[in-house]
Steps between C-alpha positions, in 0.01 A plus 500: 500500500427659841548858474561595860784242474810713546687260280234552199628857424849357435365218231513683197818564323615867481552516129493383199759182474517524900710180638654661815462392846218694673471648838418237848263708649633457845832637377317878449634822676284587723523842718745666341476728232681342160650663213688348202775733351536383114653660168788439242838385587692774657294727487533584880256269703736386798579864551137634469402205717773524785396921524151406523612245789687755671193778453239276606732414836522881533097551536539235798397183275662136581655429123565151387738529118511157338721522188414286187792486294769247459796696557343622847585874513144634579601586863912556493398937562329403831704260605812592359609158385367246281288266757482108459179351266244325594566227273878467620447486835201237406766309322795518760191260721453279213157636511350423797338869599428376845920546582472856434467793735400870389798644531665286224337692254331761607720840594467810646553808266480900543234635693397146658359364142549153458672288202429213303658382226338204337742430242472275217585151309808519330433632148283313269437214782192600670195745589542850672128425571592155705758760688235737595263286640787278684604867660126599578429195669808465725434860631159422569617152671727725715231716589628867357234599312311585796696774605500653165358807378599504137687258271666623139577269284788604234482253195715455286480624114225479230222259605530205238372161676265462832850469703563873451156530589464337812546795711135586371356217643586675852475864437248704555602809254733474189713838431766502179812694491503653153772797353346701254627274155405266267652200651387522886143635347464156325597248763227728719249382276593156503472509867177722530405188291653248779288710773199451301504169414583413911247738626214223314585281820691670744456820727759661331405849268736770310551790713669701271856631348828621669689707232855484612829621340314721285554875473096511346257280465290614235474142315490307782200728570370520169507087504298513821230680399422280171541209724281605806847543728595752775840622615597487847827646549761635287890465598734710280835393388663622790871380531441476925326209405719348308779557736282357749555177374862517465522586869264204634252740663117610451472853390353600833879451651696714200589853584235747450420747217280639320408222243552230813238666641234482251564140420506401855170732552336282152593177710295613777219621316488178315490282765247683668286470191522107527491510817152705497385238188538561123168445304564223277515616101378311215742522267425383134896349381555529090536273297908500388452627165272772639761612766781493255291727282425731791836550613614574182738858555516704218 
């Protein structure tokens, strides 16, 4: 095997039992800075994501949000509706990618940050990781990566097959979304696990935790450090942000107060962080007996 092949770093599988598609290295990101948004179901990605979009277009950055989630409502905040997918509009052509022009997917939202939402296969029919790649390539076909200066991607749920996992094929740091419980502190293992396994072949490596919706974060913290993990930001369970969502808007356009402030202040500050580049971690995941055992309140 030739080494300085660009193709030979991508001819290993990344795990154990490995059968997913892997990454065409002419489909990579390149000059933009990428981050991949993952952690259990609900446990406030799309709105951690769509703040971050709005407080990296604040420090003057050109912000590309592609959402990874079937029922497409990564972006609705900053664009105050829910935007066509990628995969419908794909399908309203029969397919044929060359019919399509930008703005039939791609839309405008707060603060000049743009939206994509690739959608997904109808349940139990397909691969969110077919989706992501069909979105990546048809932006890069239509030219608007080039322009970009950072692209989140929020993914759906707990990582579980190499579809979920796709979006680590193109980032360049992994952050998880984790509340200070049991149940949101589990699936982050799982996917410090994903990250791990993906980082073997790709450029992708964990930057750390967002602890969100959590008054404290001592286990979330006290995880970390028997893992080799950092924290990056901490969001409180601040109703503002809740009724952010309800109102369709970013928390940079809700009326300001005190605890506004501070979240929207956190925003900034993390996005300069990325912005200035995270040193990777090397996080050590536990096994699932071990975790359950650790977590265990008294």
């Amino acid at each position: 095997m030739n080494l300085l092949d660009p193709r030979a770093r991508f001819s290993q599988p990344d795990g154990e039992g490995s059968v997913q598609v892997q990454l065409d290295p002419r489909d990579e990101i390149k000059g933009a800075k990428v981050i991949a948004v993952y952690g259990k179901g609900g446990i406030g990605k799309s709105t951690t994501s769509s703040n971050l979009s709005a407080a990296f277009s604040k420090l003057g950055h050109r912000v590309l949000q592609i959402g990874c989630d079937p029922k497409h409502d990564s972006t609705f905040t900053l664009t105050k509706k829910l935007i066509p997918t990628v995969i419908d509009v794909l399908e309203g052509v029969e397919f044929h990618a060359e019919e399509l022009r930008p703005e039939d997917y791609m839309f405008e939202g707060y603060n000049g940050v743009m939206c994509v939402e690739a959608g997904g296969p109808p349940a139990g029919t397909g691969c969110g990781g077919y989706v992501v790649g069909q979105t990546v390539k048809l932006l890069k076909q239509h030219h608007l990566l080039e322009d970009t200066d950072v692209v989140i991607f929020d993914v759906l749920g707990d990582v579980v097959c190499g579809g979920f996992a796709a979006p680590l094929q193109h980032a360049e740091r992994a952050v998880v979304v984790a509340a200070n419980d049991f149940d949101s502190i589990f699936a982050m293992n799982r996917i410090v696990a994903a990250i791990g396994a993906k980082a073997k072949n790709y450029n992708v490596r964990l930057a750390g935790v967002i602890a969100n919706r959590s008054a404290a974060t001592d286990e979330i913290d006290r995880f970390s450090e028997a893992i080799g993990m950092k924290r990056l930001a901490h969001f409180r369970d601040v109703d503002a942000i809740r009724r952010s969502r309800l109102k369709k808007c970013t928390l940079f356009e809700m009326e300001p107060s005190p605890e506004v402030i501070a979240a929207q202040q956190e925003y900034l500050r993390l996005a300069q962080v990325l912005w200035d580049g995270v040193e990777p971690v090397e996080a050590r995941p536990m096994k699932d007996r071990d975790i359950f055992d650790f977590l265990g309140f008294e």
